[in-house]
N, C-alpha and C positions, 0 to 999 in steps of 0.2 A: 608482493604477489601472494607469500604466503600468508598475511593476515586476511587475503579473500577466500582461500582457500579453505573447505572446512572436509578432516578428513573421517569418512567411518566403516565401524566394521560392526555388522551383526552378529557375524559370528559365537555363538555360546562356547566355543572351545579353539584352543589355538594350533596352528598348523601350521604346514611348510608354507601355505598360501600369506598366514600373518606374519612368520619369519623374514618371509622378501620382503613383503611391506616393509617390513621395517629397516630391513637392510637396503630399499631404497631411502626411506626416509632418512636415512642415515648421512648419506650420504650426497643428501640437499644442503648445499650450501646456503643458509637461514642468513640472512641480514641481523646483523644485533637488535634493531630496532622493529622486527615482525616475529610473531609465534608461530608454531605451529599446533594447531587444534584439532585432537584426534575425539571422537566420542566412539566409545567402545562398550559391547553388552556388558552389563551390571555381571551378570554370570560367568564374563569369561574372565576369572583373575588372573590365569594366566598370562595372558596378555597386557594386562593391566600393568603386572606384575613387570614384564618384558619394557614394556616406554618407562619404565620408571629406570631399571637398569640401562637402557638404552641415553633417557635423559642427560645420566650422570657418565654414561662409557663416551658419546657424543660430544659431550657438551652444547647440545640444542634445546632452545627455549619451547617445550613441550606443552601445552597445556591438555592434561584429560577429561573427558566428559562421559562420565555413563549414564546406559540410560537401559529403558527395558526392552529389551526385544526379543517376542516370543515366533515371531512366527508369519509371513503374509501371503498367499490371503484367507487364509484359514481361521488365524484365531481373529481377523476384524469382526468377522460372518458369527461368531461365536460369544463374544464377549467383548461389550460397550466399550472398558474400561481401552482396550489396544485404539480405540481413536481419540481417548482422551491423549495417549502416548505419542500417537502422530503428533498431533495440536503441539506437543512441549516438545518435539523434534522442531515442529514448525516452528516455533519462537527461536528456541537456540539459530536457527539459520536467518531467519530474520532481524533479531537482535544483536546479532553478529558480524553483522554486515558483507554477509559471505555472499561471494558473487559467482564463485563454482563451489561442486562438490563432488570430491571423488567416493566412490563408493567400493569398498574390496568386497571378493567375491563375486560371485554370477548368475545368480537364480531367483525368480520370484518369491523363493520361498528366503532365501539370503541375501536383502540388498533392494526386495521391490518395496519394502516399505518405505526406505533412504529413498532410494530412487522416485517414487511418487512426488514423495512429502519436498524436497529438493526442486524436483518441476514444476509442483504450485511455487515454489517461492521466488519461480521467476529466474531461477540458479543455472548457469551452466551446468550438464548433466555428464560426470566422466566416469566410466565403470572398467573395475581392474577385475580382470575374467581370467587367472589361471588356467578353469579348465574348461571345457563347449560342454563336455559329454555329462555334466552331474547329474541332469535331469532321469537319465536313464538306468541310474542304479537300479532300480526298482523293480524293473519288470518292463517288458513291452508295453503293456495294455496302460499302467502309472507312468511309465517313463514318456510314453507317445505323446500323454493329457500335460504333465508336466512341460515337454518342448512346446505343444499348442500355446501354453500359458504363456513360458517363457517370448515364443514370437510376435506373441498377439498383444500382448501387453509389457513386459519387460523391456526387450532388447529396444522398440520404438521410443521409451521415455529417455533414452542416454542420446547425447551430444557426440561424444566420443568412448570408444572403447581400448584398454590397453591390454594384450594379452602375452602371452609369453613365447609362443614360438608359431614356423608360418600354419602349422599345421592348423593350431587353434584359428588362427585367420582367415582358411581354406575353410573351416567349418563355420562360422561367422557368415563367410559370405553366403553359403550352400544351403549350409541348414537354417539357418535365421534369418536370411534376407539384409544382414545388415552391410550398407555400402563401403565398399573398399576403404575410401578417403576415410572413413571416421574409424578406420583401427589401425592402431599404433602397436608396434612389438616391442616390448622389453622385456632381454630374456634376464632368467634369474641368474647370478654369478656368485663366486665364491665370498666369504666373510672380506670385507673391505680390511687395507693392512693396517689402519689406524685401528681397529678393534685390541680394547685391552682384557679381551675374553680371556680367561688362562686357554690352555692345551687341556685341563683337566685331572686330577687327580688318577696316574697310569688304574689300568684294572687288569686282574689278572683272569685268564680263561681259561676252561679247561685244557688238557694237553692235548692235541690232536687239528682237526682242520676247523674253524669255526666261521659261521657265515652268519651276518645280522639279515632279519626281515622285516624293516622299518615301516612304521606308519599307521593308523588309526583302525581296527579291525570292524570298526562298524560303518567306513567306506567299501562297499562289497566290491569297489573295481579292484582294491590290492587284493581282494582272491586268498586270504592267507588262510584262510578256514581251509578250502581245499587244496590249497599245498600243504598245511602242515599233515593231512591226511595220506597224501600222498607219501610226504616224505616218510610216515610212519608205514606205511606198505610197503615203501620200496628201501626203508632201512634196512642195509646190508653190511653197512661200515658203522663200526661201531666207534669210531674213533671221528664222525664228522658231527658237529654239534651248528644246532640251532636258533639262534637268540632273536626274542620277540622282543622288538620296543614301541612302543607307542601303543600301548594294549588299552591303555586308560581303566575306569571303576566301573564302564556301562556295564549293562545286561550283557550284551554280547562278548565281549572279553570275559565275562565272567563264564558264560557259557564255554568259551575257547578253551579258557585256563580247567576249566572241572574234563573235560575229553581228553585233554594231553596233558595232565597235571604226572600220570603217570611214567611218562617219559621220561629217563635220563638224558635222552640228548635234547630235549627240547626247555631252551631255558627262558623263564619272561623276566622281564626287564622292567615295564610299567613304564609310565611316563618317564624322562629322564630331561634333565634340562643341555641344551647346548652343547655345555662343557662337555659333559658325561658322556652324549652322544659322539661329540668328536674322539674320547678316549675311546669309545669302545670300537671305531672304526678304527685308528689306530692299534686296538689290541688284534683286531681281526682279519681274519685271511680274505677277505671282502665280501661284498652286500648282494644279497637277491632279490630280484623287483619282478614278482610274476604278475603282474598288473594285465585285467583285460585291455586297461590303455590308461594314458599318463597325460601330463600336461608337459612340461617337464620336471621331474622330480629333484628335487631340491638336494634329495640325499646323492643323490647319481653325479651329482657336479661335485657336492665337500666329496664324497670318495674319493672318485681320481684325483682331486687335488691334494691328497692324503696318502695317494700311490696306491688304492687299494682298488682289487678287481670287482667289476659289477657287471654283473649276469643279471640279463632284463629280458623278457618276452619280446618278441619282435611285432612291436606295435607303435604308432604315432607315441611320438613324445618321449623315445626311446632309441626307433630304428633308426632317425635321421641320425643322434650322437654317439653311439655305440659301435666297435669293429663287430664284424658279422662273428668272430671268433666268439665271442659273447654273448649273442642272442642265440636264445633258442624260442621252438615254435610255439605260440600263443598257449597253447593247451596242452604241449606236449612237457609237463613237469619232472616226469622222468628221466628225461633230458637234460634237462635243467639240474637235477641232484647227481647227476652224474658227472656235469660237467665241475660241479662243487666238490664232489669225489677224489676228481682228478689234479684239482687246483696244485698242487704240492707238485707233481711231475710234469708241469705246463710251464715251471719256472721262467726261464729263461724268454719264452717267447710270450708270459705275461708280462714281465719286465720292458720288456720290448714295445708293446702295446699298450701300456700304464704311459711311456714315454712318448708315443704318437697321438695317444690320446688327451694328453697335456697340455700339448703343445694345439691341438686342435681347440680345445675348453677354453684355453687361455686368450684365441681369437674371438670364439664366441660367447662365451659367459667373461666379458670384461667390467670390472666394476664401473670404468668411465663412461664405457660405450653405453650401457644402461643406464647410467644416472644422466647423461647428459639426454638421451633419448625419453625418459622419465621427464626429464626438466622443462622439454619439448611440448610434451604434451600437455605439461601442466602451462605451459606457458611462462616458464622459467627462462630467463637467459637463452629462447628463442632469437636467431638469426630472423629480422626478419625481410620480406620479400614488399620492396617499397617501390613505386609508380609515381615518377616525379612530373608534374606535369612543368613542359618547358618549349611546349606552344609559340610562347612569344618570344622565342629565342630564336633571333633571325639574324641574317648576314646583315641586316644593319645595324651599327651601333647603338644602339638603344640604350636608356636605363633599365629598363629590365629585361634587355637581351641579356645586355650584360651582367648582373642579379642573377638571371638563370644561370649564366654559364659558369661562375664563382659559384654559387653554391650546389649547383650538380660536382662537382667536382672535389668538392667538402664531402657529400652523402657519397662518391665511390670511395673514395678514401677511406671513411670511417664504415662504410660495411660491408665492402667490396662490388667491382665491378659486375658480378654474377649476382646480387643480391639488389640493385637498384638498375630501375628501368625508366628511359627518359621518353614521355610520349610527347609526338611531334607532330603538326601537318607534314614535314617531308623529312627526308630520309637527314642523316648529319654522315658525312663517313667520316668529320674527324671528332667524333664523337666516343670516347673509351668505356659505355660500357652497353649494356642491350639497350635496341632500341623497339620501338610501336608507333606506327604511323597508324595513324585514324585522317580519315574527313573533315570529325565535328569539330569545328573550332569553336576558341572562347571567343567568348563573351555575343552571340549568336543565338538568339533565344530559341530559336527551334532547334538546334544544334545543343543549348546547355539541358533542355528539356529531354532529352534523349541520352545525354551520358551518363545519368548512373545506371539505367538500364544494360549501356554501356561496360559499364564496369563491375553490374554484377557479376556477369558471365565470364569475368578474368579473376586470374589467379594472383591475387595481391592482399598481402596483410595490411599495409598502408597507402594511403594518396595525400600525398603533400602536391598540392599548387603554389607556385612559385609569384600566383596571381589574384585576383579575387572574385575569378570567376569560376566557382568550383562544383557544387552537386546542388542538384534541385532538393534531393530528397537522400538519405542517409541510406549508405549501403551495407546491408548486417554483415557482420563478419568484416569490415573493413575498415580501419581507423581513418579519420582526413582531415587533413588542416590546409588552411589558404591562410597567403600571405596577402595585407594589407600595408599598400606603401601612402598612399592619402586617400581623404576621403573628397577631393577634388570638387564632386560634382555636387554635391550638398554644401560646400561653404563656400564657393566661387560664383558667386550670380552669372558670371558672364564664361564662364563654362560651355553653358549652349548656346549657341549663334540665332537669334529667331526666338518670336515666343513660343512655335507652336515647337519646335526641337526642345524647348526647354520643358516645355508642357510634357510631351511624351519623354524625352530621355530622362529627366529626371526623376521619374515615374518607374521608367526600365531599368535603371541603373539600381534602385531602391529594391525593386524583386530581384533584381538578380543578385546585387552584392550582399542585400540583408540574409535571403534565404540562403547563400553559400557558407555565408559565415554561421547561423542557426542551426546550420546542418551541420558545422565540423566542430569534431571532438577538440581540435586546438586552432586558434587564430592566431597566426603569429601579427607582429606588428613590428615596422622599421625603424620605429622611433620612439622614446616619450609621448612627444605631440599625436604622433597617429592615435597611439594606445590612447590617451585622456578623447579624441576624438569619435574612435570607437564606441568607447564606454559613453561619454553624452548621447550617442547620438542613435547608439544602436542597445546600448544598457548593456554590451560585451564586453569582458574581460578580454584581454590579450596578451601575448610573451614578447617583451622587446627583444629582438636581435641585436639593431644596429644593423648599420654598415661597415664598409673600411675602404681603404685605396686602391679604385680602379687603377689611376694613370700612374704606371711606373717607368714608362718610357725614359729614355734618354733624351736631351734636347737634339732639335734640329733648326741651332739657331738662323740658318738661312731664311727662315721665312722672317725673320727681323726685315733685312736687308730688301724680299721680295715687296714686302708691305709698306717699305719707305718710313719705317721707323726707328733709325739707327741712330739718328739725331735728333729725336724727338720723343717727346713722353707721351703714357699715352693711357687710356684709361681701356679696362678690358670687362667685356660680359658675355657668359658662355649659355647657350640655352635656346629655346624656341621663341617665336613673340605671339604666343598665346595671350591675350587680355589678361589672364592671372599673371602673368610675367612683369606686369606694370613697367613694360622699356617705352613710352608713349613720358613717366616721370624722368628717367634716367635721358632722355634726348634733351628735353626741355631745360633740364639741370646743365648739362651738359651745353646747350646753347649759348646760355646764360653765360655762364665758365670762359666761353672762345671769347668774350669780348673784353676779357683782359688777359689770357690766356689763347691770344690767336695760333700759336703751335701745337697745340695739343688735340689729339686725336684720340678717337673714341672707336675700339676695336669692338663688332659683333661676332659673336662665336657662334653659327648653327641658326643666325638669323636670316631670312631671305629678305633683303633690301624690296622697299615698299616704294619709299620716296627718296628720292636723294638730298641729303644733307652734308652742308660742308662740313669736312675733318670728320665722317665716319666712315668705318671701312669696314667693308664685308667682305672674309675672306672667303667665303662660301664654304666647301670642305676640306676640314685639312686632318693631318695624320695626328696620333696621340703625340708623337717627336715632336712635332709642331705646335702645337697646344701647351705641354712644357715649355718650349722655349718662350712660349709669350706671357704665359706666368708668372714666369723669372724674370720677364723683363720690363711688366706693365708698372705703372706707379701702383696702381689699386684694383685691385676685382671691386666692382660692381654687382649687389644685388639685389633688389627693389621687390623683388614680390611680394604679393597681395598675400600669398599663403602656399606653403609646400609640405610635403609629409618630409621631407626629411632635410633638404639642402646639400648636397653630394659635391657639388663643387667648391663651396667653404673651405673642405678636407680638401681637394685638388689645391688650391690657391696656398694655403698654409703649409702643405708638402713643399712647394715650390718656393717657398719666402716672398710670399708676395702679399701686402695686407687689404684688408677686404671691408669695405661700408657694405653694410645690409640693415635691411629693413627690419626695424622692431618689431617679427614677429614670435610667435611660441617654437618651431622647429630651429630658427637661428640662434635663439636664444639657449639652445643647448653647447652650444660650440663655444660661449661665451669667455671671450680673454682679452688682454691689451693690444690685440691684434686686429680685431674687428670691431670697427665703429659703429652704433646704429641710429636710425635715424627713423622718426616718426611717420609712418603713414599719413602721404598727403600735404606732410611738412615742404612744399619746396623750396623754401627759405633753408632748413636744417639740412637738406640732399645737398644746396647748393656750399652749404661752409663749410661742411666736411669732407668736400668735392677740393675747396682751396685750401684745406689743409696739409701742411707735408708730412706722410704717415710715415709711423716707424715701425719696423719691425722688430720682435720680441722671440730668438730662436726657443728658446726654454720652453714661453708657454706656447708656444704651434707646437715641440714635441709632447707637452703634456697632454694636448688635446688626442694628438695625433695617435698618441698609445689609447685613452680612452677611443676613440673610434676607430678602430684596426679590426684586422681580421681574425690575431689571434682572441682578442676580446670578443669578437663574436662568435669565433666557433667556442670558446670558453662558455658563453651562454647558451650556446645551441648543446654541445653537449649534455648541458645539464638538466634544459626541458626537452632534451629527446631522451635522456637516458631516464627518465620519470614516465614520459608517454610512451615509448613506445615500448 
C-alpha cells in the first residue's frame, strides 16, 4: 500500500503540523519490501533535515523528493515557470505509480497545488488538515476571500480528509460543506516509546517562575505579539520570566525581538530542535498558549506528558482537553499572567490536575489509537466490511449450497462475524453472522441488471460471489470477485435441451458470466481446469482455490442391508443424469458386465430412474451417513463425464477407500494416482475392462491426494490472495 501512496508537504517551514506527520509516519508499520515516498519543499530543510533523522531513529525505508513550491494560486497567475513545476509534480505521481496522495496541511495556498496536480492524475485525493481556521489569519475582508477559495475550489478536489480533533470536523462540515463520511479524526499523541530521541541536554533558567510561549510568531492566531505587551504592562513580578521559542529569522520575529529585546524577563529562544524543546519544558514551571484558537497543539500534549502546567485561552482545540483551572478567557491575558504568578502556590492542586489530566491524554492522544486510525484511512491494515453473496445456499444440498456454506464460514472466522455479511433471498437463522435479504436473484437478467445499482447504495468495502453471477457494471468504491466452478455451458453441447434454449441460453449465459467476471477486480477459480478454461475462453486470469471434503459423516452401514447389497458387489455413481454426465456409457458398460457378472449391481446416487434396468438401483435420497457407508463398501466409484470444473466426488470415494475409474478428462486428471483408472472418451471396449478389473486400493496415495485437496490447503491459498486483494 505504501509504494502507492505518494506523501507531501508544501510547507516552506516546519511545524507542529510536520512534527505529527511524522510521528504518524513513524509509526506505519512499512513492509520490507514497499517505501515510503515523501516530496517535500526544496526550502523547507528543516524538514528535510527531520525524515532523514526520523529514517535512521525508525528504521523505515524513506525515500525524499523536493521540489519547488512557492505558492497557489497566486504565483501560477504570475509566473509561467510554477506550471512548468506542476507538469514535474505531474510526472513524479504518474511515474510513480501512485495511486493516492496524501497532502499535509489545509489551504489553497498550502497543498492546492498537490491537491490539483494529484486529481488530474487520476489519484485518490486525501488531505491532512490540522487546522479549519488558517484562512483567517488575515483579516475579515483576506480571510472571508481566502475561505471562498478554500470552499469553492480546494476542499471539493480531496477524496477524503484527516484532521485532528471533533471540533476541526464540526467546522468541515459547517463552514466548508465537506461530507461527514470523508473526514477521519486523528488526534496528535505524545513521541511514540520506540523513539531514541535523547531527553536533551538539561538547560538551566533563571531563578524564579518561568513559562515557555511556543510556536511561530508570524501565525498571528498564537497572539504572542500581544501578550508579550501585555505581560510587559502588567509586569509586576519580577521574579516571573518569559521564554519565546519558535521565533524563527522572519521579519516579524525580527520586529518582536527589537520591542522587547529590552526586557530582562523576556527571554528568545529561536528555533530549537525537539530535544531542546523537551528540555526546556522539563526546565520549566509550564507552557502558555494564548492562542485566538488552536487545532490541537502539539506542545499542550508533550507538556502534560512531561508533568508541566498549561494555561491556554478557552477556545476550540484547547477547552475540550484542558481543566477549566487552566483556562482563562480568550482576551483576557491578565488573567492569564496572573495565573503564571501564582503557579508556585497552586502546588498541590496542580499536581493533582497534571495527574487527572494524564491519565485523561493517555485515553486520548494514544499513539495506537492514531496510528491505527491513520492506517485506516490510508487504507492500511483496514478491517474490512465484505457482502458475501450466498444466494444459492439453500436447504438443499447442493454443490454450491454447500461451497457457500464452507466458505462463509472461513470469511467469519478470518474477519469476524460483525465484518462479513451474507446476502440471501430468505432469511437463514442458523446462520452466525449478519445477514441481507434482497428479491434480486442470481442469474435473472433483469434482476442482475439492477444489482449494482443495488449495491451502490450499501455500505460495503467488498462483494465476493460465491457464484458467477455477479455485477453487470463495476461499483466505485467496492472491490468484487465471483467464483467460477465450470464453464459448463460453453463446452458441453448438450447443456441446452432444444436448439432454440441452446440458441438463446447460450447467448445469456455469455453476457451474463463474461460481463461478471470483466467487471471483477478478482475471479477466483475451483480448479486448474476451470482456470486454463477461463483464460481460453474468456482471455481471464484467475486464483485457484480448490476444494476439500464435504462428506465427513460417520457411516450408516444399514443402508447396505436396505439395498440388498450385503452379498453382493456392487458398482457405485453419485451425481445427476444430466447428458454431461455421460451415465447413458456407464449403463451400457455396465450391461455388458451382468452377462458374466449376473450378481452385480449398479448403485445410482442422486439419479431419478428413467427406465428400469436389471441390477440397478436407485436409491433416491439418502443421508451423507449413508453415502459413506456405500463408499466404503462399493467395489469402484464410477465416473464417465463428458467434462466438470472440478470432480468433488473423486475426493469423497478416496476419503472413503473406495477406488474410482473415471473418465480421461483435464479436471480428473488432477487427482491423478494408483487409485483411479481412466478410460477414453467413447472407449466402450476400455469402460468395459476396467469395469472387470479387481481394483486395488493404495492408502498412502488417497492421503496424498487428500492433503493436496483439503481445506486446510485452500484456506492456505485463500489467505494468501485475499490478504493481497483485499
Amino acid at each position: 500500500m505504501f509504494n502507492k501512496t505518494l506523501f507531501i508537504d508544501e510547507s516552506p517551514v516546519y511545524g507542529g503540523h510536520e512534527e505529527m506527520f511524522l510521528r504518524l509516519i513513524a509509526q506505519c508499520e512499512c513492509p520490507a519490501d514497499e517505501k515510503i515516498t515523501i516530496v517535500v519543499n526544496k526550502k523547507n530543510q528543516k524538514l528535510i533535515d527531520e525524515i532523514d533523522n526520523l529514517k535512521i531513529r525508525a528504521g523505515l525505508p524513506i525515500a525524499i523528493l523536493t521540489h519547488d513550491f512557492s505558492g497557489f494560486p497566486v504565483r501560477p497567475l504570475t509566473n509561467l515557470l510554477a506550471w512548468s513545476d506542476a507538469f514535474a509534480l505531474y510526472r513524479i505521481i504518474r511515474n510513480g505509480g501512485f495511486s493516492q496522495v496524501m497532502v499535509v496541511q489545509g489551504t489553497i495556498e498550502i497543498g492546492g497545488l498537490s491537491l490539483l496536480v494529484a486529481r488530474l492524475s487520476g489519484c485518490k485525493v486525501m488531505s491532512y488538515i490540522p487546522i479549519t481556521k488558517r484562512s483567517r489569519l488575515l483579516g475579515v475582508t483576506l480571510g472571508g476571500f481566502r475561505d471562498w477559495l478554500n470552499r469553492l475550489f480546494y476542499y471539493p478536489l480531496a477524496h477524503k480528509f484527516i484532521t485532528i480533533s471533533e471540533f476541526n470536523k464540526r467546522e468541515l462540515i459547517a463552514d466548508f460543506a465537506v461530507p461527514e463520511d470523508k473526514i477521519s479524526i486523528v488526534y496528535n499523541f505524545n513521541e511514540p516509546t520506540f523513539s531514541t530521541r535523547s531527553s536533551g541536554k538539561p538547560v538551566e533558567l533563571p531563578a524564579g517562575i518561568n513559562f515557555l510561549l511556543i510556536g511561530r510568531v508570524d501565525f498571528l492566531q498564537k497572539r504572542q505579539q500581544e501578550f508579550l505587551r501585555a505581560f510587559t504592562a502588567q509586569q509586576n513580578h519580577s521574579n516571573l520570566y518569559l521564554h519565546i521559542v519558535g521565533d524563527n529569522s522572519s521579519s516579524e520575529s525580527e520586529l518582536l525581538r527589537s520591542e522587547f529585546a529590552g526586557n530582562p524577563n523576556i527571554v528568545f529562544h529561536g528555533w530549537c530542535t525537539p530535544d531542546r524543546i523537551e528540555a526546556l519544558i522539563h526546565a520549566a514551571d509550564g507552557i502558555v498558549l494564548p492562542s485566538r484558537f488552536e487545532g490541537v497543539p502539539l506542545v499542550m500534549v508533550e507538556a502534560v506528558k512531561l508533568g508541566r502546567v498549561v494555561f491556554g485561552s478557552d477556545v476550540d482545540g484547547m477547552k475540550e482537553f484542558l481543566p477549566p483551572q487552566w483556562r482563562f478567557p480568550a482576551d483576557d491575558f491578565p488573567q492569564a499572567i496572573a495565573m503564571m504568578a501564582s503557579v508556585a502556590t497552586r502546588q498541590s492542586e496542580n499536581a493533582r490536575l497534571i495527574q487527572a489530566t494524564q491519565e485523561k491524554f493517555t485515553q486520548i492522544f494514544n499513539p495506537q489509537l492514531s496510528s491505527a486510525a491513520f492506517n485506516v484511512a490510508l487504507g492500511i491494515n483496514q478491517v474490512p466490511k465484505i457482502l458475501l453473496d450466498c444466494r444459492l445456499m439453500t436447504a438443499r444440498p447442493t454443490g454450491i449450497s454447500r461451497y457457500s456454506e464452507k466458505f462463509l464460514a472461513y470469511y467469519i472466522e478470518k474477519y469476524g462475524a460483525d465484518n462479513v455479511t451474507a446476502l440471501l433471498n430468505e432469511a437463514r437463522p442458523d446462520i452466525a453472522c449478519r445477514q441481507q435479504v434482497i428479491a434480486l436473484k442470481a442469474f435473472n437478467l433483469l434482476h442482475w441488471m439492477r444489482f449494482s445499482g443495488w449495491l451502490k447504495q450499501q455500505d460495503y468495502t467488498h462483494y465476493i460471489s460465491f457464484h458467477y453471477s455477479g455485477l453487470m457494471r463495476p461499483v466505485k468504491g467496492i472491490k468484487s470477485a465471483v467464483t467460477v466452478h465450470d464453464l459448463m455451458f460453453e463446452l458441453v453441447p448438450e447443456f441446452f435441451s432444444g436448439w432454440l434454449k441452446k440458441l438463446i441460453g447460450k447467448r445469456y449465459f455469455r453476457l451474463l458470466v463474461g460481463k461478471s467476471m470483466a467487471t471483477s477486480d478478482l475471479v477466483l477459480s475451483v480448479s486448474a481446469t476451470t482456470r486454463n478454461d477461463v483464460k481460453a475462453l474468456y482471455r481471464l486470469d484467475s486464483a485457484v482455490t480448490g476444494e476439500g471434503l464435504f462428506l465427513t459423516a460417520q457411516p450408516d452401514s444399514a443402508i447396505i442391508s436396505k439395498l440388498g447389497l450385503r452379498d453382493k458387489g456392487y458398482l457405485l455413481y453419485t451425481g445427476n443424469n444430466r447428458p454431461h454426465k455421460n451415465i447413458n456409457a456407464l449403463l451400457a458398460a455396465f450391461s455388458e458386465l451382468r452377462k458374466t457378472q449376473p450378481d452385480l449391481a449398479l448403485v445410482l446416487v442422486g439419479h431419478t430412474e428413467t427406465s428400469p434396468q436389471e441390477g440397478v438401483i436407485y436409491p433416491g435420497f439418502i443421508s451423507d451417513e449413508q453415502l459413506v457407508a456405500l463408499y466404503q463398501h462399493a467395489r469402484v466409484f464410477v465416473f464417465p463425464s463428458l467434462y466438470e470444473g472440478f470432480g468433488l466426488p473423486i475426493i469423497e470415494a478416496l476419503a472413503n477407500g473406495c477406488p474410482v475409474i473415471a473418465s480421461d478428462i483435464p479436471a480428473f486428471r488432477e487427482f491423478a494416482n494408483d487409485n483411479i483408472r481412466y478410460f477414453e472418451l467413447g472407449n466402450h471396449a476400455a469402460l468395459v475392462a476396467l469395469l472387470q478389473e479387481k481394483a486395488k486400493f493404495y492408502p498412502d496415495q488417497a492421503e496424498a491426494i487428500l492433503q493436496k485437496f483439503s481445506w486446510k490447503s485452500t484456506w492456505q491459498k485463500l489467505d494468501r490472495i485475499l490478504d493481497n486483494w483485499l
